[in-house]
N, C-alpha and C positions, 0 to 999 in steps of 0.2 A: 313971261313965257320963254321969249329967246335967252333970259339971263338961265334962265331953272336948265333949259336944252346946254345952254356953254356949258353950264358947271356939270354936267351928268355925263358932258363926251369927254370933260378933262378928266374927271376922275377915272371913267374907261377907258383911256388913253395911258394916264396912268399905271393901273393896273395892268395894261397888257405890257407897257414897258419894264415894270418890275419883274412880273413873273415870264419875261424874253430872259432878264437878266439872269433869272435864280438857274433855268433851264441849261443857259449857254455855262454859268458857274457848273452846273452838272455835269454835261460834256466834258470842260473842261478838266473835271476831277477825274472823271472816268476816264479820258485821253491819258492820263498820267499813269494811270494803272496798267501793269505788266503783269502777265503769267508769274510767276513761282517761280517755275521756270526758267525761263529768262533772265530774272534777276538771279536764280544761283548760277549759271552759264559767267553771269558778269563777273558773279565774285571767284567762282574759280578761276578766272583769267587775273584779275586785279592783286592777289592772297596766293596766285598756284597753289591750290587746294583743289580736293574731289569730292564730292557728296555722291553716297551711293544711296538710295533711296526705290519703291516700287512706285509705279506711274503712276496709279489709281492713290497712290496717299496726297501727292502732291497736283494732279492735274485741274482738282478742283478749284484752286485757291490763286487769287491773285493779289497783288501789292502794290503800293506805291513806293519807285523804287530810291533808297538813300545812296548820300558818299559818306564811307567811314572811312577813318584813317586805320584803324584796326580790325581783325576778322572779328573778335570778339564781341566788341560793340554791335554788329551786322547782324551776328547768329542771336545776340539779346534779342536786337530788335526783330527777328522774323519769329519766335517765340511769343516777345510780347503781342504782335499781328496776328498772329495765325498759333491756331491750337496744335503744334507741333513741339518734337520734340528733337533736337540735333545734338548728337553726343560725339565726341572727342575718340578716335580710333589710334592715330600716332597724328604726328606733325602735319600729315598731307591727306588724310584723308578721316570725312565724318560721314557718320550715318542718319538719316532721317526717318521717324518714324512717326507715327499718330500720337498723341497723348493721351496714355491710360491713365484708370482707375479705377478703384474697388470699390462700390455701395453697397449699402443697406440699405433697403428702407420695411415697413410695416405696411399693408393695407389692410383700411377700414370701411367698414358701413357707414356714409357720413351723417346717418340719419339716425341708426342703432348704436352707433361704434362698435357694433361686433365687427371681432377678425373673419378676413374670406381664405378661405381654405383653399387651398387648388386654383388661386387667380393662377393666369396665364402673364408673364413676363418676355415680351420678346424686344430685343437688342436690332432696330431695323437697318436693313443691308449687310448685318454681320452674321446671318446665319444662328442666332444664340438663342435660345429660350431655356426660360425657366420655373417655373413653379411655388407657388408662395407655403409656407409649410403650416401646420395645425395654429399654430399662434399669429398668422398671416405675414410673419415676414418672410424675404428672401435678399440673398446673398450674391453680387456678382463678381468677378474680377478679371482686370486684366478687358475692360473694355474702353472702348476711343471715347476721351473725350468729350468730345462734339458729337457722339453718336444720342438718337433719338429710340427711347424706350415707349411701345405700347404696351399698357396694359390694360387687361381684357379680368368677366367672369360673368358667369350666364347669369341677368336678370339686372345687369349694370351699364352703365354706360360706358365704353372705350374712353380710356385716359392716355395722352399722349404727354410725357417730361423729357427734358433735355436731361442726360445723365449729369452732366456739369452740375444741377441743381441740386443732386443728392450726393454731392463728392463737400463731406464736412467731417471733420471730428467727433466723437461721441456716440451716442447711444443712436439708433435710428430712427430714421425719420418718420413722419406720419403720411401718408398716401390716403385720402378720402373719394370713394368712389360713386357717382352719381346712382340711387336706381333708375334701372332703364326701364320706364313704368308703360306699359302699351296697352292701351283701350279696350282692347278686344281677348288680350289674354287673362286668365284667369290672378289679379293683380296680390298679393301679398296683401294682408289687409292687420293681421295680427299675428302678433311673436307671443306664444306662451309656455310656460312650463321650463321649457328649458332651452338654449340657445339649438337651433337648429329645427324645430319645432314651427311650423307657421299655419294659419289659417288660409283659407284662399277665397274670395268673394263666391266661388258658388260653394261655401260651406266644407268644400274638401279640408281634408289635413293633408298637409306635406312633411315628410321627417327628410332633411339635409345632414347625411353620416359623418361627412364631412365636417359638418358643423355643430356636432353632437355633442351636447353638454356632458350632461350628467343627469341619473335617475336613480333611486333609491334600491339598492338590492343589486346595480345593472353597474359591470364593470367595463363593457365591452355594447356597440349601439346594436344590440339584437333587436332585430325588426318587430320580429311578434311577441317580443317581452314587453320593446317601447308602447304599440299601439295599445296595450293594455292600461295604460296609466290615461287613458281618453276616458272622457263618462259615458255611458254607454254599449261599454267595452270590456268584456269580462271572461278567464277563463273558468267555469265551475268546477274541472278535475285539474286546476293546477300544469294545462300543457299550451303548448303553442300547436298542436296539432288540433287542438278541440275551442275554439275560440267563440267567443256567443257575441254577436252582434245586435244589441235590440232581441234578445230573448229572441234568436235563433241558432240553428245548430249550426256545428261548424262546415259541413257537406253543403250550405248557403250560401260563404263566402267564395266567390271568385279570387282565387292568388293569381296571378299574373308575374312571369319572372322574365323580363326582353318581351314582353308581348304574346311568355308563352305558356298556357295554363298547364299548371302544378297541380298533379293529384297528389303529390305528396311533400308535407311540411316541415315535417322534423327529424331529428337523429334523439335516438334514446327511446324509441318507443312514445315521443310526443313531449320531451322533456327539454329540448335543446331546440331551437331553431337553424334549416337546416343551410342556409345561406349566407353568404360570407358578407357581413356588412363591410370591408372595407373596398371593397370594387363598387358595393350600392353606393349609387352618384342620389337618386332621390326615390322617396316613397310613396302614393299616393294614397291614404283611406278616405274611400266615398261611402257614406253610410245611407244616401238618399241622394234622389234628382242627379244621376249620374247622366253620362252622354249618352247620345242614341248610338254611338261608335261601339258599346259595350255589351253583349248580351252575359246571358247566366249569371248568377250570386243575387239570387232573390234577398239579401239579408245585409251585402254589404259587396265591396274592391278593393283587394290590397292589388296596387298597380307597382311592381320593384323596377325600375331602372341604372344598370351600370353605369360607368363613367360613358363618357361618350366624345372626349375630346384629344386627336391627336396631338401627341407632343414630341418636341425634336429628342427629351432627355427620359431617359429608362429610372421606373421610378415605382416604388414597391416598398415591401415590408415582414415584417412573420413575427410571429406571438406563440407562448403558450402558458396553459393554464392547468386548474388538475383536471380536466378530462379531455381535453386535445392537443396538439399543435398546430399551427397551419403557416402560409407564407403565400402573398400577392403578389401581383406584382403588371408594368406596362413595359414592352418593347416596342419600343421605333424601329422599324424593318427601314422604310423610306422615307421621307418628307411625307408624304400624304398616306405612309401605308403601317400601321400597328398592332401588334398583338396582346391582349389581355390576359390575364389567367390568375387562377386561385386555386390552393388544393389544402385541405385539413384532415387531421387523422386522428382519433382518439388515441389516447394511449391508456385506455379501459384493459388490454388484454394482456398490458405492460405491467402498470402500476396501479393497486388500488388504492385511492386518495380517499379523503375523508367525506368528499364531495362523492365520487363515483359511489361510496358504501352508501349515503344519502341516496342518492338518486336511483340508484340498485332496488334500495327496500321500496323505493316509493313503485318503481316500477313494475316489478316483479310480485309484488304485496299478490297475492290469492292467485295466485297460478299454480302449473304446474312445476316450473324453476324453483319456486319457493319449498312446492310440498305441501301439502296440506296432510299428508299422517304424519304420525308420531315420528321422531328422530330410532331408525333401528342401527344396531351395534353393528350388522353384515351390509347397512347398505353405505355404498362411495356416492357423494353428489360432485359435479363438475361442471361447470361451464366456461363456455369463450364468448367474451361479445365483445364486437367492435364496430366504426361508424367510420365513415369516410366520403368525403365530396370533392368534385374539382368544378372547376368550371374554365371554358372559353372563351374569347369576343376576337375576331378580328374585325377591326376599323380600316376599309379603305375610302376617300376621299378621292371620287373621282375628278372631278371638279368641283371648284365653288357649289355649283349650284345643283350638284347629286353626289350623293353617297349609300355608301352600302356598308350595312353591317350583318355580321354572321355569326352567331352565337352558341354555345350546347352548356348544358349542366350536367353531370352526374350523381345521384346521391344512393350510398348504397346501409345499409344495416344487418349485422346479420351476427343473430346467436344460436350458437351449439352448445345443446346440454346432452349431459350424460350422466347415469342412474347406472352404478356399477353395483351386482351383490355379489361378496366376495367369496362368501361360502360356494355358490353353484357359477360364477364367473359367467353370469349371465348380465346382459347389456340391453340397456333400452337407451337408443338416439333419437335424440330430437332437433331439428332445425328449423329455423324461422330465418328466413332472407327475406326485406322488404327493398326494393330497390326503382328509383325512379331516371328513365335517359329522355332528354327532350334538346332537341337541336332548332335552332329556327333564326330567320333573317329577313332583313327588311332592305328596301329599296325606297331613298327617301329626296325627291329630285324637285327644286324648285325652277319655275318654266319661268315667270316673270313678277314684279312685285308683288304681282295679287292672288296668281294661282302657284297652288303647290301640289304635289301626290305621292302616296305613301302606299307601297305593295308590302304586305306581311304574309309570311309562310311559316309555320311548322310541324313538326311531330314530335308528341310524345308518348312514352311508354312507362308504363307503372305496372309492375309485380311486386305480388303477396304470396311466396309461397313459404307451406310448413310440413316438413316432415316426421312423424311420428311414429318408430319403430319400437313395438314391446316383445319382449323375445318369450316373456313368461304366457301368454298368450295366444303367442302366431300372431300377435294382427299388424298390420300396416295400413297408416292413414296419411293418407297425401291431399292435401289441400290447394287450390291454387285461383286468385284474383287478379287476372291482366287487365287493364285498360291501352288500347292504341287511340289515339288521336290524330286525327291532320287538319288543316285547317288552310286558308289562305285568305285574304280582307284587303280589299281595295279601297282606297279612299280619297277623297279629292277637297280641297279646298280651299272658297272664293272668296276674295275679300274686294266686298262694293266700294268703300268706303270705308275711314277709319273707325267708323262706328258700326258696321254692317258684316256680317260674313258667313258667309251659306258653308255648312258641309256635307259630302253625299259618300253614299260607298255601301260596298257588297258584301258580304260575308258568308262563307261557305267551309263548314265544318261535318266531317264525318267522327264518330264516335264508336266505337267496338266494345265490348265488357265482354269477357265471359267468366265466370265461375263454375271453376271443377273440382269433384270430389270426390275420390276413392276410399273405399275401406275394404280390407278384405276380410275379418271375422265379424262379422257377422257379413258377409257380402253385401255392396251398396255401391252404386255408382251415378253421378250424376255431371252433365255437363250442361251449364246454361250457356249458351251464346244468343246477342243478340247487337242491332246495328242500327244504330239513326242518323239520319242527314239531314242538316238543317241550312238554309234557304235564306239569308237576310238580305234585306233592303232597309238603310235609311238617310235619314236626312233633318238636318237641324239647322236653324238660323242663332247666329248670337249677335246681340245689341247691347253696346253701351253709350246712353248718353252723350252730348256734348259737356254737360257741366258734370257728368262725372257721378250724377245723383244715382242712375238707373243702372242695373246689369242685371242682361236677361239673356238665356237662351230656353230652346223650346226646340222639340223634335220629334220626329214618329221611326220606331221599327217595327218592320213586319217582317214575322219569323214561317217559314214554310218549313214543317219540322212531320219528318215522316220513318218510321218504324217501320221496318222493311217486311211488307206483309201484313201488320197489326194496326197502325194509324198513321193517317198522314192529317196535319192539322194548319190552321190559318189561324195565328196569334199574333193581335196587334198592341204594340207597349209604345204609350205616348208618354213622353217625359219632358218637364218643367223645374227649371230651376232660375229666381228672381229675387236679385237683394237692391234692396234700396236704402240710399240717406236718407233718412231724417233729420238728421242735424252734423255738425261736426266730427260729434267723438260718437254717433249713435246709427245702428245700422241695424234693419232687420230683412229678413231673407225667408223664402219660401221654396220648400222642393216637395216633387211630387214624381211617381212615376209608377209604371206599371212594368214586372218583369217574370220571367220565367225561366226554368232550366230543365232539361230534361233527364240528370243524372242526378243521383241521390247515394247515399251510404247504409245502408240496411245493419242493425248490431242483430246477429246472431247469437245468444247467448248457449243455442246446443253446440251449433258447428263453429265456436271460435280456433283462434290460433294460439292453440296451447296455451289460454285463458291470458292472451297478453294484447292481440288485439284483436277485437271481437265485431270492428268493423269491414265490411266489404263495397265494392261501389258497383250499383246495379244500374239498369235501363229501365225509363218509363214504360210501360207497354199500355196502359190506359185499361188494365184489367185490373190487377192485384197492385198496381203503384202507377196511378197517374202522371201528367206532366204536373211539377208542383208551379206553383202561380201567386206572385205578389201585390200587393196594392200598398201605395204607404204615403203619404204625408207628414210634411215636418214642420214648423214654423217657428223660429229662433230671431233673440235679442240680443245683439254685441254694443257691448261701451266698452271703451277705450279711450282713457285719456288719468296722464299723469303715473303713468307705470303701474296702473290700475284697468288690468281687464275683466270683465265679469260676463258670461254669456249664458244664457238660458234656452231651452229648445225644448217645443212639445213634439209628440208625435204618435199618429196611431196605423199600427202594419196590421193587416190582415193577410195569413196564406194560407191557400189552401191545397188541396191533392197531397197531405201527410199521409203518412200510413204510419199503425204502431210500432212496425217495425225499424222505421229511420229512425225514433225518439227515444229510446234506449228504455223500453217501460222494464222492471223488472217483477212485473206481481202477475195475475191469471191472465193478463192483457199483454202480454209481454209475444205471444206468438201467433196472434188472430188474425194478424194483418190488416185491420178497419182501417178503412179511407174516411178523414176529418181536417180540420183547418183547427189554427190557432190565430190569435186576435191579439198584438203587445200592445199596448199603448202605455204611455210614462213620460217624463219632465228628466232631461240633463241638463244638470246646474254648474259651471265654474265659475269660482274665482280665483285669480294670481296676481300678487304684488311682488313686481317684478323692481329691483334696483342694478345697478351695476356688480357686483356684486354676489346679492343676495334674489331667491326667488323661492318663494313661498306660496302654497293652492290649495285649495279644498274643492273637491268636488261631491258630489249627489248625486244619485240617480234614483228614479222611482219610475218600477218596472211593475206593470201588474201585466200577467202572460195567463191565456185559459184558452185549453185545449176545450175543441168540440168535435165527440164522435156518436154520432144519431143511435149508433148501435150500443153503445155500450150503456150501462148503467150506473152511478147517474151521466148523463149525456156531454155536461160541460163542469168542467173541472181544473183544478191549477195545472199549469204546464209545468213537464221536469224542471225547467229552464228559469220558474217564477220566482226571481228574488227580488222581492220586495224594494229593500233601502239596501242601497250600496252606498259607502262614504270613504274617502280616500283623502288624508293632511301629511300634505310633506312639506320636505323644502329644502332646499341646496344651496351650498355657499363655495363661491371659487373666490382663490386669492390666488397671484399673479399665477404658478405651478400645479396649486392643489384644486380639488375638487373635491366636496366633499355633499353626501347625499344622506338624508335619513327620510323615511316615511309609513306611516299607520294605515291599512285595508281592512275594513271592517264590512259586513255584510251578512244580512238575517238569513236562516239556513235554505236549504232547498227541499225539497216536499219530498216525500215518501211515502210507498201504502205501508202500514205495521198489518198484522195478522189479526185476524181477531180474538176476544177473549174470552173467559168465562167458558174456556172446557171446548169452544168451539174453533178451535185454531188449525182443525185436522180434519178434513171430509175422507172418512175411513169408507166410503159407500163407494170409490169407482177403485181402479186399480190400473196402474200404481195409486195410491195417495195421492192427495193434493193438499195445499192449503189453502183455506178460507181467508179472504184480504178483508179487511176495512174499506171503505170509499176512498177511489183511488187518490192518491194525495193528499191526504185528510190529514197527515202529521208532518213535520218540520224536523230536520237537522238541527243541532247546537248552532248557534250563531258563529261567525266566521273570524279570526284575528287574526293579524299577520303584522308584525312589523320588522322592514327590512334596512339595510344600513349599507353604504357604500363608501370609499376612497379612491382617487385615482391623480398620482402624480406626475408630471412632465418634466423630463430635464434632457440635456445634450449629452450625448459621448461626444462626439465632436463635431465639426462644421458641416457635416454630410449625414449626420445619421443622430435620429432623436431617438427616443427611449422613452417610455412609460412603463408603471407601475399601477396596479390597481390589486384592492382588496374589497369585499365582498361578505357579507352576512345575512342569510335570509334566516327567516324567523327568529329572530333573536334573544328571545323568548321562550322558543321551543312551546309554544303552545299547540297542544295536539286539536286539530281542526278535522273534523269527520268528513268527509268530502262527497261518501256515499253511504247507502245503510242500506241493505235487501236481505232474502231471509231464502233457505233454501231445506229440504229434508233430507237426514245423512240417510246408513244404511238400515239405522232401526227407525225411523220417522219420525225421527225427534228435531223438534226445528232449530236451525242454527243460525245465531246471526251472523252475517258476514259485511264486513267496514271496513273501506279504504278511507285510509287517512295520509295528513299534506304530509309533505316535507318536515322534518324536526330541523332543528339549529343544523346550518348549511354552511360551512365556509368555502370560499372562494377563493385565489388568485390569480395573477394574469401578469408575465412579461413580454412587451411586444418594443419591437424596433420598426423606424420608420426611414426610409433614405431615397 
């Protein structure tokens, strides 16, 4: 026992003796060591020499100090020590300075290896930042050394490298960045279709503009062109202003542009979308089990988001194509304080392109721009049309932990025709100006790790006005559709745990319509106004797991929604949204949710605008147009694994408080106004095999859509909306510059009433005439084809400014696609049919720079 004790206190005895020694060797080292300083002080005594040099390059560093016999040797050795650089002035005097140099490098997705677009690059304590550009690398020069680079990008982990690390010869280097994967947020779960493209555990889609591939027909990342290439997701006339969600009309979709609802979507009369994707930072489409944060868009959420990150370096761009040009762009005002902006402008009133003459016929097809008589020898036709948008954001950072941003959009449209005869120099004008202003800003201030809060405000304003003066007549007819909106939403949220986290918050929106209408031959006047305020509360928990298996959230709003003088109502929408592992590469999900809106789009087909657009946006009043109301369920299967994704999703919507006149009926039902519901239910199927490379999908959709209205005869019947099979096969290939997209839309027709037959197609008994329909929707359109084809190349003008090239062909085929068919009595009561049809063979181009 006493032997086991000796040997235990020598060896600790030992031990403290060795590591006395190593300590006091450390001192000792350290004792030797001098300032920088200091030791040049020595040598310009020793050399009579002078260093001129700034305090902050050198006060950091210190050395262990040598004897040379020559200055040369000395300045070696403080070089070889220390990351400096000493240069030779005359005989007596050197300069000292930091040692630069100029990298490159690449960042990566270390998991995808896609490039990140817009990382953040900052050079710390020297004041430098920079930005990584569409192929994810970026470029410095003329930095120290020894300095330390962070770099940053939202949904990744901070990366910190010693610049020295990327100071080498050759091509650049690779940078791979962690994702920054957080429990509780909605986590990336799959990449499809095309790079920029993701899935999100509660089923959302996200589109990154930024990081936007390539799509078949799509030269440029247009928002409401891309969402259309989702199953489920479909336009029936060919626009982005009319977009059908699960066989619902477009007046169902909530757009969201900064938080701030859009009544109006596109430029061209519904042909163009009307937002500039290169300031949109990311996309959200929710088609089911959306948040309780959201009210309105019984059908579906497009959520648009700007960029959102200040930066030290001013950095932008401009394109043009044959129907517009535009130019982006960010200014750094201060360190914490920036301006955004965007502006585009057709050049429709400049130049007509082959595109514009396209898009013209498809436009304008059965109006009164077009004509519908005969071509005569005395009459002149004329028109101007043009489209134009800008947009705002200033970003101030007030602190770390609050910020404020302030945003507006403008989108304005507006054509003038004119009908000159030249014999009696009599003039008929016509105008149509569609124009939308909305301004709005948020307050976004975090208090401590677990709580945070978000104030949103704004207002928007959408006008529809038309004028039409006939001079062979007298009459004048003025039309006009305003919407004002304001809104404000508070919102709060707690987080218990990294698995747990409550959110609550209030919402309060007024809404205004009115609809006015003058005519003065035959004299008629009418002005609808009316107003409603809506009241929300809610509140939602989200859950995820420990191991990562479970995500769920779940929440309730109650909407207090009141018609000033007509109804005030108590409507409560609980929403569910839960995905769970099954296995490794296998995940299935469930949403649910109950929603409502209280504005809707009414098609007028007596009182349109100058038969170009035929919709207006009205107020529920709970008499002739209820509050409309949804229910809906979805349940979908994701695999994943081996660059092989495939996902499947049932689901069945029911809503109700329709009326015939939001659903665009064109037969004896077209003006009765009957309150009914429709019922979608159908199966979206994808698959994509994705390689580095190459990406190739097919998708499916089976949609069975039937309207029910008590009143009418027979009662339940196919929705306009009902298309059966939808199937869509593309597939895109990039090699290092190019891009390259082709793909097939194919889709069974869409329903129509025809007349009846056998002598009976004309009820000559009431006056005016009418016609006699078939059961409503009893007959089908020609089945649908479309295939479209894209190119788009990358290359340098020089080290500050890239350049692209993109070309573009829809229908390439030129297959004529019927898109509508209705039937109408001219002036002798002979029935005529009338069909709009798609686009023919479309070319496109597009040159855009980037710096």
């Amino acid at each position: 026992m006493l032997k086991t004790l000796s040997s235990i206190v020598t060896i600790f005895l030992f031990a403290v003796i060795f590591l006395s020694s190593l300590k006091i060797s450390g001192q000792e080292n350290r004792a030797a060591q001098v300032s920088l300083r200091t030791y040049l002080n020595q040598l310009e005594e020793t050399f009579s020499v002078k260093f001129s040099f700034a305090d902050n390059t050198i006060n950091v560093f210190s050395i262990v100090p040598q004897e040379f016999n020559k200055l040369e040797a000395a300045i070696h050795y403080i070089e070889t020590e220390i990351s400096l650089d000493l240069k030779k002035i005359d005989n007596r005097y050197y300069t000292i300075s930091k040692k630069v140099i100029s990298i490159c490098a690449k960042v990566l997705d270390n998991f995808e290896q896609n490039t990140l677009h817009n990382a953040t690059i900052k050079v710390l304590e020297q004041g430098i930042t920079t930005i990584t550009d569409d192929t994810g690398a970026f470029y410095l020069s003329n930095i120290p050394k020894s300095s330390i680079l962070e770099i940053r990008h939202v949904g990744f982990k901070p990366l910190f490298i010693k610049a020295e690390e990327l100071d080498q010869k050759g091509p650049c280097q690779i940078i791979a960045l962690a994702q920054n994967i957080q429990q509780l947020d909605e986590v990336i779960i799959y990449k499809f279709l095309t790079t920029g493209l993701e899935k999100q555990d509660d089923a959302s889609i996200v589109l990154h503009t930024d990081n936007f591939g390539i799509l078949p027909g799509l030269i440029e990342p247009d928002v409401l062109q891309t969402v259309q290439a989702l199953p489920g997701i479909k336009s029936i006339d060919e626009t982005v202003s009319d977009i059908n969600v699960r066989g619902g009309t477009n007046d169902q979709n909530l757009i969201l542009w900064e938080g701030i609802k859009m009544y109006q979507s596109g430029h061209f009369f519904g042909l163009i979308s009307a937002f500039n994707p290169y300031l949109t930072d990311k996309v959200t489409l929710i088609k089911n089990g959306s948040s309780a944060a959201y009210g309105d868009g019984v059908s579906s959420i497009l959520d648009m988001r700007t960029k959102n990150t200040i930066t030290d370096e001013l950095y932008g761009g401009a394109g043009i194509n044959l129907l517009s040009g535009d130019v982006y762009g960010q200014i750094p005002l201060k360190e914490n304080l920036a301006f955004q902006f965007s502006g585009r402008r057709s050049i429709t009133d400049l130049l007509n392109t082959p595109t514009y003459n396209q898009f013209y016929e498809r436009a304008f097809q059965d109006t009164e721009i077009k004509g519908n008589e005969p071509e005569q020898e005395n009459i002149a036709r004329s028109e101007d049309f043009y489209f134009y948008d800008f947009t705002g954001k200033l970003l101030y950072d007030i602190s770390q932990k609050h910020k404020a941003r302030v945003s507006f959009i403008a989108i304005n449209n507006l054509l003038e025709y004119t009908v000159l005869n030249t014999n009696t120099q009599e003039t008929t004008n016509s105008k149509l100006m569609q124009t939308n202003f909305s301004i709005g800003g948020y307050l976004e201030s975090t208090w401590n790790s677990n709580f945070s809060t978000q104030l949103n405000a704004y207002y928007t304003s959408y006008h529809l006005d038309s004028e039409n003066f006939n001079s062979e007549n007298d009459q004048q007819l003025l039309q006009n559709n305003e919407v004002l909106e304001t809104a404000i939403q508070l919102t709060s949220n707690y987080h218990f745990s990294e698995q747990l986290a409550w959110k609550n918050g209030y919402d309060f929106k007024e809404v205004g319509i009115i609809n006015f209408t003058n005519v003065t031959q035959p004299p008629f006047r009418s002005n609808i106004k009316g107003v409603i305020r809506t009241h929300a509360l809610f509140s939602e928990l989200t859950y995820a797991s420990e191991n990562k298996k479970l995500w769920a959230r779940a929440g309730l709003r109650a909407n207090y929604a009141e018609n000033l003088g007509t109804f005030a109502k108590l409507i409560l929408e609980p929403r569910l949204n839960l995905n769970y592992k099954l296995a490794r590469n296998l995940k299935v999900d469930l949403q649910g949710e109950f929603k409502n809106q209280t504005t809707n789009q009414v098609i007028d087909l007596k009182q349109n605008f100058l038969g170009i657009e035929k919709r207006r946006w009205v107020l529920a009043n709970e008499e002739d147009l209820p509050i409309t109301r949804s229910k809906q369920v979805s349940l979908g299967v994701n695999y994943d694994k081996n660059k092989i994704y495939i996902g499947i999703e049932g689901f069945y919507k029911y809503v109700n408080g329709i009326s015939t006149t939001t659903q665009g009926f064109q037969n004896e039902d077209q003006f009765n106004g009957e309150i009914g519901t429709y019922a979608a239910r159908g199966v979206e199927f994808l698959i994509n095999h994705k390689t580095k490379n190459l990406s190739n999908w097919l998708t499916y959709t089976y949609n069975k859509n039937d309207y029910t209205f008590d009143l009418l005869n027979p009662s339940t019947f196919p929705n306009n909306l009902d298309i059966r099979h939808t199937i869509t096969f593309a597939s895109t290939y990039t090699y290092e510059h190019l891009k390259l997209g082709l793909g097939l839309n194919h889709r069974t027709g869409r329903p129509y009433t025809k007349p009846q037959e056998n002598g009976n197609a004309i009820n000559t008994l009431v006056f005016p005439n009418t016609i006699n329909y078939e059961d409503a929707n009893n007959s089908r359109l020609p089945a649908y084809l479309r295939i479209d084809a894209s190119a788009i190349y990358n290359f340098k003008i020089n080290q500050n400014i890239k350049a692209s090239v993109g070309a573009s062909l829809l229908n390439i085929l030129d297959h004529k696609n019927i898109l509508n068919r209705y039937y109408r009595l001219n002036d002798q009561d002979e029935i005529e049919t009338v069909e709009s049809v798609s686009l023919g063979i479309t070319p496109n181009f597009s040159f855009r720079m980037f710096f």
